[in-house]
N, C-alpha and C positions, 0 to 999 in steps of 0.2 A: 365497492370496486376492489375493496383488499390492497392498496395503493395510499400508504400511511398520508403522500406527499399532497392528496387530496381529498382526505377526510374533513377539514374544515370549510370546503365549499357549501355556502347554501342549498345551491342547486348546480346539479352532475354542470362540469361544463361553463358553470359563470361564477366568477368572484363576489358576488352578491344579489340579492332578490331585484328581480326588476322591476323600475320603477311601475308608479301607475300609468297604465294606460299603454303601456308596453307590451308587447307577448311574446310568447317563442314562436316561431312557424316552422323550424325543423332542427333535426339534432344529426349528425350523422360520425362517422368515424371510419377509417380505412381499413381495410381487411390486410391481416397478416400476409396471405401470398402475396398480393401487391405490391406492400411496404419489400419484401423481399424481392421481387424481382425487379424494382423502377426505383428502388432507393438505395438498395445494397448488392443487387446483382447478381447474387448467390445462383440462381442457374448459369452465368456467365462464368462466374468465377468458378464452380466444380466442375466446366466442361473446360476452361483452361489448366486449372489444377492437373485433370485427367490429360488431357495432351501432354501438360509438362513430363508428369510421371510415365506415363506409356513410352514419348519420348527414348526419355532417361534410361528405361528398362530395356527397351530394343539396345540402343549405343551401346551399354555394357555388355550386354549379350554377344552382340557381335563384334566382340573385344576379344571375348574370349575371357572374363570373369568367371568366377564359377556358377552356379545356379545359388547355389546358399548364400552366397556374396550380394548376387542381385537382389537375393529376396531379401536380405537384412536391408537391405537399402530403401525397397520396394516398402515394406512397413514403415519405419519410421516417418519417411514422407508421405505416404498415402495419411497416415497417423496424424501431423502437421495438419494437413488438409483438412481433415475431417474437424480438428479443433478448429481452424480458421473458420469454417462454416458451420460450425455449430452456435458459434460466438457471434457471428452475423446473425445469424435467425434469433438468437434469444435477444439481442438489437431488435430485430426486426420486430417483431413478437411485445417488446417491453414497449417501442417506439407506436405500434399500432396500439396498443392497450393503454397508452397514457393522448393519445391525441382526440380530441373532438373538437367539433366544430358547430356551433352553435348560428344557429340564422333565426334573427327577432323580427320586428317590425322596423325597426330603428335601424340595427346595427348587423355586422356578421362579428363574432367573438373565434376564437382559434384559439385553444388550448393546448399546447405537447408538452415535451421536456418529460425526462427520466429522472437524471441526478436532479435536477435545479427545473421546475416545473415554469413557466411562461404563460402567460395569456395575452391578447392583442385585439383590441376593439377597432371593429375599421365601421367607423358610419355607412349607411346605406349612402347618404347623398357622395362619398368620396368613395364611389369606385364607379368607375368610366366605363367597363367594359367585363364581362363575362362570357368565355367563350368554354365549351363543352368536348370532350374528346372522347369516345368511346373504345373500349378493347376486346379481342376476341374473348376474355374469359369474362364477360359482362359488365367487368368494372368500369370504373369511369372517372375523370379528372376534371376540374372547373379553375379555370383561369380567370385569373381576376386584374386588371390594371385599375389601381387608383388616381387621383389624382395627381398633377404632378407637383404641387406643394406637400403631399404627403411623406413624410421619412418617414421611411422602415428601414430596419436594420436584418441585410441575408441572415446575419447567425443569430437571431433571435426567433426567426419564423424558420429555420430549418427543422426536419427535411418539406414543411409545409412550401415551401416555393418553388419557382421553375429555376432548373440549374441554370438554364437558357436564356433566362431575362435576368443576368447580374445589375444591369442598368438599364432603364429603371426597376426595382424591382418589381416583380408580378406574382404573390402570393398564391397557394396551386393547393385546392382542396386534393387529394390523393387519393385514389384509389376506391372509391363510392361503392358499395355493393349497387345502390340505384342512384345511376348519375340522373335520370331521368328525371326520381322526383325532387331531388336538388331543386335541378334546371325549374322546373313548377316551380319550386320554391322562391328561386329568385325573381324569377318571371310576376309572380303575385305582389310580392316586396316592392320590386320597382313599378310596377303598377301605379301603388299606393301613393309614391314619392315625385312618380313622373307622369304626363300628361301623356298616354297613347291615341291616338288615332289614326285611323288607314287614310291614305292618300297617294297618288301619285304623279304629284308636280316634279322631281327629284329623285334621283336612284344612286346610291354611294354602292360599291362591289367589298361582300364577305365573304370570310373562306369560315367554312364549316369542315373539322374533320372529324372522321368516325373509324373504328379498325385500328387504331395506331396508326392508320397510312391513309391517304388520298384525301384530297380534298376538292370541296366545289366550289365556284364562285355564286352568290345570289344574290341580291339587291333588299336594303333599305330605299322603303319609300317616303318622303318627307312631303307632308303637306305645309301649305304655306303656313301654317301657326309653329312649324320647328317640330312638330309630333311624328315621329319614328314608327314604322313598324316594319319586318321584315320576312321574307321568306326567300326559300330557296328548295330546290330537288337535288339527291343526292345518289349518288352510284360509287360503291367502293370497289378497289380489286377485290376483295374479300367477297362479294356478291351484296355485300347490303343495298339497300334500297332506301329512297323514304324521305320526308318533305322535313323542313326547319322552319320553324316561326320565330319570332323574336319581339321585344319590344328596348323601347330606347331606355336608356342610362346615360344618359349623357348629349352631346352635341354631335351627331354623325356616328353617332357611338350603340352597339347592340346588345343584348345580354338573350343569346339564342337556345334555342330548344329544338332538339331532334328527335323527332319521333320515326327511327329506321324499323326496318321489316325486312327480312331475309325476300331474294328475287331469285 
């Protein structure tokens, strides 16, 4: 990995060999654009930098400054800028190249940390819920609710979490080059661990989003033995299209999967 602070792991991604009878079922990690724009902002941030400075250059201008005056101005702070975002992306960049995410049969593991490296084992049976979000540039995010006896600490799974669920928290796979096969992935895991079957005496409403934006409501169906499964049809403003399956994790609870098609 060329990352001194994790040379001594057994294996990429776990603090020791897994037990028997254990396996991995997927490995993934964030892509660097992502980590940049949903964690540090950097296209928000040099398009208000640029405002500021543009701004700034017009007002003196029409002050009546001289032009050489402007421009000494003009540099130094354009200068500024460019270090403040240079300094984010190599964040961004350190922060995607130290995280993975490790999915077994048993557990999900979460590794980041730059200075001071972290890892965090969350059992399969203690997480309640997994929900999927898809973005125009293909990426994708997997939210995750634990139980509610479980403590987690925000500043030890950052930036792996949702800024948005301070309490409780809700751990947030980042930026997936294929959120899709994740989503498989958990979909198979809780299989293993939880009873599915189709039924419909019962119907709870979920929201599934896709694009960053919209969402749609669909139903879990519960048959009388407590067994979950769920679908749903979905239409984004974006034009996506495309059905959600799901299976249960928990009590009323779903870990979904979208399979969109451009419409």
């Amino acid at each position: 990995m060329g990352m001194t602070e994790y040379e001594d792991e057994p294996v990429e991604g776990l603090p020791e060999y897994l037990p028997e009878g254990e396996t991995m079922v997927w490995q993934g990690r964030p892509t660097t654009a992502a980590m940049a724009r949903r964690v540090f902002y950097i296209p928000h941030l040099a398009l208000y930098f640029g405002l500021l400075i543009a701004g700034h250059t017009v007002y003196r201008l029409m002050e009546g400054v001289s032009a050489a005056q402007v421009m000494g101005t003009f540099v130094w702070q354009a200068g500024l800028a460019a270090v403040v975002l240079v300094l984010l992306a190599w964040l961004a960049r350190s922060y995607a190249a130290s995280v993975i995410y490790t999915l077994t049969s048993e557990r999900l593991v979460i590794r980041s940390g730059v200075a001071l490296p972290m890892m965090v084992n969350i059992p399969i049976e203690q997480i309640t819920a997994a929900d999927m979000r898809t973005y125009r540039d293909g990426t994708g995010d997997i939210l995750l609710k634990p139980v509610a006896d479980r403590k987690l600490h925000w500043v030890l799974l950052w930036p792996n979490v949702s800024a948005w669920y301070s309490r409780p928290i809700r751990p947030l796979l980042r930026g997936l080059p294929d959120p899709q096969r994740a989503a498989d992935a958990f979909t198979a895991v809780a299989s293993q661990h939880y009873r599915v079957t189709a039924g419909e005496q019962t119907a709870v409403p979920v929201r599934v989003h896709a694009g960053g934006e919209g969402a749609v409501t669909g139903r879990i169906e519960r048959d009388g033995r407590g067994a979950d499964t769920a679908e749903a049809s979905t239409r984004t403003p974006n034009g996506l299209g495309g059905s959600c399956h799901g299976v249960a994790v928990g009590v009323g609870r779903v870990a979904k999967r979208c399979d969109l098609r451009a419409t």
